[in-house]
C-alpha positions, -999 to +999 in steps of 0.1 A: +359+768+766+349+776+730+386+777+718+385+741+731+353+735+714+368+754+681+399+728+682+373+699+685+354+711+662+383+714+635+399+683+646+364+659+639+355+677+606+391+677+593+389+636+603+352+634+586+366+651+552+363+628+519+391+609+511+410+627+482+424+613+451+460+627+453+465+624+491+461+603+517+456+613+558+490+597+570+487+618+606+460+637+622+471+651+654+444+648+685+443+684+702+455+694+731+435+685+760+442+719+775+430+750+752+460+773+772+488+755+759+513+770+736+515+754+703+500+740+671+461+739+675+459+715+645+480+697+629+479+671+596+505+653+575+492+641+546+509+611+521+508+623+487+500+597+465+519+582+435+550+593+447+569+574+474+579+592+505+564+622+495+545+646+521+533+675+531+515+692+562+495+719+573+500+736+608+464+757+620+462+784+643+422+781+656+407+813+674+374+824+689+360+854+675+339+873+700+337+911+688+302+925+687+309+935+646+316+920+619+353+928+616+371+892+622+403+912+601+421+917+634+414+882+649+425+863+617+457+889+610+466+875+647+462+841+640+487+842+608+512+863+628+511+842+657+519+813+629+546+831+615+564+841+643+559+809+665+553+782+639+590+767+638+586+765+679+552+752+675+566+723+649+592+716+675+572+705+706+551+683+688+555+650+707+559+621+684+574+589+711+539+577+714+530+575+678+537+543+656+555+558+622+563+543+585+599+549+582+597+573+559+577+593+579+601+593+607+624+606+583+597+639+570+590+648+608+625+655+610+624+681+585+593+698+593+611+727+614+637+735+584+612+731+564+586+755+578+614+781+581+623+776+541+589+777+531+592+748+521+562+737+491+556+706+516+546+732+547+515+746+548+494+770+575+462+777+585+441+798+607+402+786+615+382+808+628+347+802+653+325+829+646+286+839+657+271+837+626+259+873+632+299+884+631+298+864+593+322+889+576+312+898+536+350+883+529+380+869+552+414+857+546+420+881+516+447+892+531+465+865+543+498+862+526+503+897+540+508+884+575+524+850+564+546+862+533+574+836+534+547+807+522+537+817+487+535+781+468+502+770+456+483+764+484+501+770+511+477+791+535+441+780+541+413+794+564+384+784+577+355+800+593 
């Protein structure tokens, strides 16, 4: 139940974000309606704007944290290598027959798979985390491009807590 919650919860304040100047939400993926499945636990492609046909996406890995310390290392260090090793398999399962796409981005969600094994600057991850805010850790996600180190471009990884 809370990794359901956690998926929500990322899902509705991901949908509730400002709007932003040099992007545009083009698709926000619902969750899952069973936590147990394997795949993406969040998912957004976002239009970028001034430039036609031009996107990019982030894939998120959401956990539960439930250790009795404040130590989240392990739990987030899991999330990215679960991303890395799974996230091409992840992109591919997404089911897109029952959504209503521009042309153009028909044509990106066919490259999301090469592009998430290229590294592609238009693939993005990220690992959110639900914690007890007595398990707040001092810092988190320092270490991140250690356990996803094919997706250095600006902004490519991104965690939440």
């Amino acid at each position: 139940m809370p990794g359901y919650v956690s998926e929500w919860l990322w899902y509705l304040l991901t949908a509730e974000l400002p709007p932003e100047t040099d992007r545009t939400v083009e698709i926000l993926l619902v969750p899952s309606t069973t936590v147990t499945d394997s795949g993406v636990d969040g998912f957004i492609i976002h239009r970028l704007t001034g430039t036609p046909a031009q996107f990019e996406y982030r894939m998120w890995e959401t956990k539960k944290y439930t250790g009795a310390d404040d130590d989240v290392d392990p739990t987030i260090r899991g999330a990215w290598q679960q991303l890395h090793t799974n996230g091409a398999d992840y992109l591919a399962a997404i089911a897109w027959g029952d959504k209503h796409l521009a042309p153009d981005s028909r044509g990106f969600i066919s490259t999301l798979v090469p592009g998430w094994l290229n590294a592609d600057p238009s693939s993005n991850g990220g690992v959110s985390v639900a914690i007890n805010e007595s398990a707040t850790p001092d810092k988190a996600f320092h270490t991140s491009h250690d356990h996803l180190p094919t997706h250095t471009h600006p902004g490519a990884l991104n965690g939440w807590l």
